[in-house]
Steps between C-alpha positions, in 0.01 A plus 500: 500500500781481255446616123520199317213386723276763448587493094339125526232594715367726202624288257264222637202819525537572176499129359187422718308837312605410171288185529214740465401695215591866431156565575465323786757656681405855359190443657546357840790774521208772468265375716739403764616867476151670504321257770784411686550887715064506537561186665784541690337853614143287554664246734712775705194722556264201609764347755523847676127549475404145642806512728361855631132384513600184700667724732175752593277161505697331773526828724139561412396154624787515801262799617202333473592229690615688717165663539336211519670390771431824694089430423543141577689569821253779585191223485666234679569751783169616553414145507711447768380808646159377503541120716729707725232710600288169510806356751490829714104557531387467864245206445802306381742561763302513796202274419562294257782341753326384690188374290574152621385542812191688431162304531253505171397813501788663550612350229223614288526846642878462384433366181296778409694774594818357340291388141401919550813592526615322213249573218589849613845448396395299229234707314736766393685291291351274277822305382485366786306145555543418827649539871556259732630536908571186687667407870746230514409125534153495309323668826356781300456648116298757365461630146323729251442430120681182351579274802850408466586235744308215610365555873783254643773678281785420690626248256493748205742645323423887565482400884857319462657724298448797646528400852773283419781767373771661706431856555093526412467773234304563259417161256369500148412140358462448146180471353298236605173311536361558878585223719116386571312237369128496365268814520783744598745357199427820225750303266701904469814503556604794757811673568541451899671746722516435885649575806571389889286636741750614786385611859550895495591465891728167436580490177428132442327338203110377645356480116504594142344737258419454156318677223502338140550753152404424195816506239350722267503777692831539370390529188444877485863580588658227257307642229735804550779309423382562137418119480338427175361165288858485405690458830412415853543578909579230758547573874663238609612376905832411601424135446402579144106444482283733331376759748318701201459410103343628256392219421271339790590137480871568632396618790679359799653259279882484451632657198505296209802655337820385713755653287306827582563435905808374466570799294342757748700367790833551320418889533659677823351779486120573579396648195589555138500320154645256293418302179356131499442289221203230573559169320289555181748781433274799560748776652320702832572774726513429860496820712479388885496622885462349854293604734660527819216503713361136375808345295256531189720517158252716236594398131407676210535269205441674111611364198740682353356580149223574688695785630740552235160521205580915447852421460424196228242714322786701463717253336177376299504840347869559477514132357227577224634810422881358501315226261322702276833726365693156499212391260542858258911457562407184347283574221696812400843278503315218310361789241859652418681199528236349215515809339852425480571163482220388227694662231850300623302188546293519134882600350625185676229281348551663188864394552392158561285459204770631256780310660260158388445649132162673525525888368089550519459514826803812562321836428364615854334762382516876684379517871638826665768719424756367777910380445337150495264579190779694333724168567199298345442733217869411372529166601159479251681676199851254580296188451328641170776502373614249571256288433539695101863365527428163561166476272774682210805235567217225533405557140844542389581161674204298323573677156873373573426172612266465207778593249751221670266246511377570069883452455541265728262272290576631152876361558486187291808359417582567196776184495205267582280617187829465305601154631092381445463582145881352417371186719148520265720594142710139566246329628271571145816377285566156714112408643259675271166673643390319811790565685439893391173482605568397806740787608292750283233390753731559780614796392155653412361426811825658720439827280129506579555418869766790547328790304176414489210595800496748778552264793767504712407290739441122314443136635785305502376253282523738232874597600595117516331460153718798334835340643391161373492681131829701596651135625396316152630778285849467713521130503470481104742747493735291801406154421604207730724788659193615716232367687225669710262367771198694641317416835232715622202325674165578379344669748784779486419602096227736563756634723548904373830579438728787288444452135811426293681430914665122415575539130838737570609271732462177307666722191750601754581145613475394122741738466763536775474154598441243260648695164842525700490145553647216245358245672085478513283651730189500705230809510263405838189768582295464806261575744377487849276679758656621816237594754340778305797558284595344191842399390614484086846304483726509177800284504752418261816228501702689250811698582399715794640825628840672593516550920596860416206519230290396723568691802447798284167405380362440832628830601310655198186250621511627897511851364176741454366474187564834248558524140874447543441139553366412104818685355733306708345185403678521155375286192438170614055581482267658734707390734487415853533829630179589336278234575612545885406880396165408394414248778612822761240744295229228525510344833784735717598287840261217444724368239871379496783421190775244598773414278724188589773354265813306506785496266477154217164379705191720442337838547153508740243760484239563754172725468327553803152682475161481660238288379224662283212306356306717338261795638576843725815337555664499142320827426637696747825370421416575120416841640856527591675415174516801294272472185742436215416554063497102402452619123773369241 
């Protein structure tokens, strides 16, 4: 691997953990390092354990087996033992041959010493049920205990097969129900093991021998096996039936599990082990042997957590104990990582809270003695003070702005007052007193609107009234030379707007617009709602504005307000500098100040500022204009 490869293989590591938080990864880091070797350790010591207790279980049940098969082959041969001894007893070979041609009471003499004979081989063992001799061709049976065969048996399956097979020998048949009908029918099934009778002198088959064994009598040597609830025995034939269960209603019945044959016949040898799943899942142990002697195949079948329940206690306790230090790795990360990490996490709220404006909520107080509370500690005393700075240049700011806007209102022009009392001085000598009335109104009430009250926030009725009396003092002065119109629709006067906002721009159109011009003129104020906004228009015809005049005063306009602006407005009023200064102060982005004009056609002003009718609303814009002296 080259490198450059392995440089981007980190690369992408250390992207994907930086998703996470310092904490986080603090944390998982620890506990993978703490719990990860007691598990590794954990795993390693229970696969050797279970893989060394699986190995002394299967030898322990290959021995057992083993044993069993000894015990089980021991029984069967003295079984066999026992009807040989029946086949070789005198009565049987020399009298019983010839019973056929004996007349009735030789028959009952024979009867009785054969039935003594038997119960003598009988009464010694009590697994034992029955025995039965017979000659060939239904001419004569005898038996003891449970009859077996009918009295013309030659049609029966014990006579058939054990006649019938190459060789004679030894025969065990399954279990079964006695082939007899009515009285002699016990309804128990038997295990059946019979044999030819052969001639001693010719060696030819004249009859058969049978005794019947109940299965059970196994059950004493299976239970060695170390069978429990939780597994089970089968001795099963070459064909597959059930020679012994424990479980009595297999008997003689074929096995019911034919993955299990199938499975056993796969195996060459005639003993040993090997897993097997059954189809609900369960895992077992199979240990089997054949029996030589009979072709029987012994299984021992035992679950295996039957046999494997030391070993999982083991991993129970290794499990809960592996558990419980994973739990106090745990709670002793998530202590010191809290322990930690609360003091970073309240500074970064802290952080949070000061970066939106709120300085009450900084001082953390002292929780330890750690880096992180010294780091606390000082960030505590740097927003103190700051939060002194900013209080200190707040004030400083409001007693400034307070100062600009008192001179921002106490700038009357001078050349107006002049020019209105000339006006008034000709207009006593040519009209007499009405006419001075008049403008003495006018001029009364402009003085009284500008200096009198402490509102700075008015309806604008009231500022369309005082540039109605500031219009009517300027057209006596003007004459036919100047004309005015107003339009404001009646539901916009209770509208709140800037006192003493529209009379420096009518004075400045009055002015720089219609004064300049020879020929007469036109003064036009309106107004109109905008959504929530409302916009104050003042246009003039008169001589308009210079391109490079113009450019210069919108580049003054886009600026940021400061007190630069009102010097470099010169002497032509207020200015409109300053009453784009005092909209800024009052309403900040919610308003706008756009100033259009073209050479010899007109100048256009446009106020744009939100619509207050009275209430919270105008007070907390009030609240914002800096309280100003309105004394003379």
């Amino acid at each position: 691997m080259s490198l450059p490869l392995v440089q981007a293989f980190f690369a992408a590591q250390i992207r994907f953990l930086r998703r996470f938080t310092v904490k986080r990864r603090l944390f998982f880091t620890f506990l993978i390092i703490s719990i990860a070797p007691l598990a590794i350790v954990a795993t390693v010591s229970f696969y050797y354990s279970y893989k060394d207790a699986a190995q002394k279980i299967e030898s322990y049940s290959q021995q057992i087996i083993r044993q069993v098969e000894i015990n089980t082959d021991a029984v069967v041969s003295d079984y066999e033992t026992l009807l040989q001894t029946v086949v070789n007893e005198d009565v049987i070979q020399n009298d019983m041959k010839g019973a056929a041609g004996l007349d009735k009471l030789g028959q009952y003499r024979l009867d009785d010493e054969i039935k003594r004979m038997l119960n003598v081989k009988m009464m010694n063992n009590l697994a034992i049920t029955g025995i039965t001799v017979a000659l060939l061709d239904n001419r004569y049976s005898m038996f003891v205990g449970n009859r077996m065969v009918p009295s013309i048996y030659g049609g029966t399956r014990l006579y058939g097969e054990t006649l019938g097979r190459d060789g004679g020998g030894f025969l065990w048949m399954p279990p079964h129900l006695n082939e007899v009908k009515g009285f002699f029918q016990t309804g128990e099934k038997v295990l059946t093991l019979s044999v030819p009778i052969k001639d001693r002198w010719r060696g030819t088959n004249f009859g058969f021998a049978a005794l019947a064994v109940r299965p059970n009598s196994f059950k004493p040597i299976m239970s060695a096996a170390g069978a429990s609830e939780q597994g089970q025995v089968y001795v099963l034939d070459e064909s597959g039936s059930v020679i012994y269960s424990d479980e009595e209603a297999q008997w003689g019945m074929p096995l019911d599990d034919p993955e299990l044959i199938g499975a056993l016949k796969k195996q060459t040898s005639d003993y040993g082990h090997f897993n097997y799943t059954v189809r609900g899942g369960s895992k077992y142990l199979l240990s089997f042997t054949r029996m030589k002697s009979t072709g029987w195949t012994i299984v021992n079948q035992i679950p295996y957590h039957y046999l494997m329940r030391s070993t999982w206690r083991i991993l129970t306790f290794t499990i809960v104990i592996a558990g419980f230090f994973m739990l106090l790795s745990a709670y002793i990360a998530a202590l010191v990582f809290n322990s930690i990490f609360s003091g970073i996490y309240r500074l970064m709220r802290s952080m949070r809270s000061l970066e939106m404006g709120d300085f009450q909520v900084t001082n953390m107080g002292k929780t330890g003695k750690d880096e992180i509370q010294q780091l606390t500690t000082s960030y505590d005393r740097m927003v103190d003070r700051l939060d002194d700075l900013i209080n200190e240049l707040y004030r400083e700011k409001v007693v400034q702005q307070e100062m600009q806007i008192k001179a921002l209102k106490a700038q009357i022009n001078p050349h107006f007052l002049y020019n209105t009392l000339e006006t008034i001085s000709s207009l006593a000598k040519i009209h007499g007193v009405r006419g001075i009335s008049r403008m003495t109104t006018s001029l009364s009430h402009i003085f009284r609107y500008s200096i009198t009250g402490d509102e700075d926030i008015v309806p604008l009725r009231d500022e369309i009234r005082s540039v109605e009396h500031y219009l009517s003092i300027i057209q006596a002065r003007y004459g036919d030379r100047m004309s005015f119109r107003i339009d404001v629709p009646q539901p916009l006067l209770e509208c709140k707007v800037l006192k003493l906002i529209l009379q420096p721009l009518v004075e400045n159109a009055v002015q720089h617009g219609i004064e300049p011009k020879p020929e007469p003129g036109r003064v036009s104020i309106s107004a109109f709602r905008e959504g929530d906004k409302l916009r104050l228009v003042v246009a003039d015809d008169g001589a308009g504005i210079a391109a490079d005049r113009l450019a210069e005063l919108n580049r003054l306009l886009e600026s940021p307000p400061d007190s630069s602006h009102s010097k470099g407005s010169g002497s032509g009023g207020i200015g409109l500098l300053n009453v784009k200064e005092r909209l800024w102060l009052a309403y900040r982005e919610r308003s706008s100040f756009r100033l259009s004009s073209t050479a010899n056609q007109g100048t256009t002003i446009e106020l744009t500022l939100p619509i207050e009718t009275g209430g919270s609303e105008a007070k907390e814009v009030e609240e914002r204009v800096p309280r100003t002296d309105r004394g003379g």
